[in-house]
N, C-alpha and C positions, 0 to 999 in steps of 0.2 A: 504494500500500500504506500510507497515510497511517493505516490505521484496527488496524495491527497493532502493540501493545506487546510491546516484546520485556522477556522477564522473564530477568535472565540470574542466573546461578545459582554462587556462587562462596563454598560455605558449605566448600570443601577442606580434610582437615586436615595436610598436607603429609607422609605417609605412603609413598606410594606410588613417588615417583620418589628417597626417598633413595637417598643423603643432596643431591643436587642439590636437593632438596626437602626444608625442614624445617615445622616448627609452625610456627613464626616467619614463615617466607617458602614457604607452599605453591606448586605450579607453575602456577595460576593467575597468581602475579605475575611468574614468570621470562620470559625471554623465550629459547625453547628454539630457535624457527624463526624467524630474523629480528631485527632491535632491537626492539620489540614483546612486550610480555608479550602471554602470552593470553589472558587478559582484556582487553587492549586490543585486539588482533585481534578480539574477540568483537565489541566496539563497534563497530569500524569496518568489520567485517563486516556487523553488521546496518546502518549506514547505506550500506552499498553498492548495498544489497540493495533500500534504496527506503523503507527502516522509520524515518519521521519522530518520532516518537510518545518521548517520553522512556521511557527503560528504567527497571524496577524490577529494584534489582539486590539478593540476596538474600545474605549473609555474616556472619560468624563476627564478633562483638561483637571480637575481639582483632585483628581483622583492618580496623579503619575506617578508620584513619590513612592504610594500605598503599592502601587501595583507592581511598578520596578521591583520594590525589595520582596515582594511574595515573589514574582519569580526569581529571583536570586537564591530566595529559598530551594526551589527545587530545581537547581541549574536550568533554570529554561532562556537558554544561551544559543543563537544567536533568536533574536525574533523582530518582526514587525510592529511598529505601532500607530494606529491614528487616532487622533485625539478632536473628541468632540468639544468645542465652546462651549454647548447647552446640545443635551440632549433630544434626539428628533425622530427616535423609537429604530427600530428594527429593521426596515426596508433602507433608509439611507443610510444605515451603518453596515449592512450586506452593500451595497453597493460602490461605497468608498471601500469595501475590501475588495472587493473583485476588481476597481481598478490598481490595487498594489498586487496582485496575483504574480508569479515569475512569469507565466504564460497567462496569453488567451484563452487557453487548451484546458490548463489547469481546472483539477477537481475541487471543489471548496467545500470544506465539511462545517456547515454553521452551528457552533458550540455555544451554549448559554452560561456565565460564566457560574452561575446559581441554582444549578440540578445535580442533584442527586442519583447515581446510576451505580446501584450495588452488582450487579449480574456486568460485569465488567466483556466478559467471555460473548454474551451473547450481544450485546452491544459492537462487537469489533466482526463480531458472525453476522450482524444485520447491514455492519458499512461493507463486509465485503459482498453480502449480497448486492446490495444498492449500486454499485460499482460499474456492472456494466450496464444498465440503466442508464445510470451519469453520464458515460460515456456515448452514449448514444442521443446524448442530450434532453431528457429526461431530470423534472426535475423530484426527488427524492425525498420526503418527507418521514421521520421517525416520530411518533405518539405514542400516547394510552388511548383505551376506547374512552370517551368521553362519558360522564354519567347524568349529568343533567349540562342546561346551556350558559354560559359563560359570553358575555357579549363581547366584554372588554378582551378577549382571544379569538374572536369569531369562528368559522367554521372553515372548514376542508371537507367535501364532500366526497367521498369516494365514489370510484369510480369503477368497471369492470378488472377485477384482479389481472395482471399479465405478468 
């Protein structure tokens, strides 16, 4: 999986799990499950997974310091960065990575820097599934089944299995 950049995505603005979570120290850099922030889990999740390729990782300009030294923490040497002034959600922060991508070609694995993925194994068994897909220009989404509706996430509608 040497040909997949993982873009991980860590523009949070530490909202949602207060007060364990503040502006200052969103849950991206807490470490909720483990010694481990989540974002450092993210990292060492994706090299487990096989994903050689330096990460471009995607955060909140007030946030560089924080995030520098967690990856220091877990040698994540050499990598990408772009830095938002004010955050502007999801779709523009995938897009400013795809343009720092090494190729046009390039796979981009979009990692959230604040999930939780214990089955580590089958996680790295579902990107290689996804993979020629990707390659065929297909784009590739990984979920739970949903259990009731959530507006603020909207929906993905499946579609005939292939």
């Amino acid at each position: 999986m040497n040909d997949i950049v993982p873009v991980i995505l860590s523009g949070g603005s530490g909202t949602r799990l207060w007060p364990l979570s503040t502006h200052h120290s969103p849950k991206q850099f807490i470490p909720l499950l483990g010694s481990q922030s989540l974002l450092q889990q993210t990292i060492l999740r994706a090299r487990q997974t096989g994903i050689a390729k330096a990460p471009i990782l995607v955060t909140n300009i007030a946030h560089v310091a924080q995030l520098e030294c967690q990856l220091k923490e877990v040698a994540c040497v050499p990598f990408r960065l772009i830095l938002e002034p004010e955050g502007r959600n999801t779709a523009p922060a995938i897009a400013m990575a795809s343009l720092e991508a090494p190729t046009p070609k390039s796979l981009l694995l979009v990692l959230p820097s604040d999930h939780i993925i214990k089955d580590v194994a089958a996680f790295g068994a579902a990107i290689q599934q996804a993979v020629p897909l990707a390659e065929q220009g297909w784009m590739v989404t990984f979920g739970i089944q949903p259990d009731y509706p959530e507006t603020g996430y909207r929906y993905i509608r499946s579609g005939v299995e292939i």
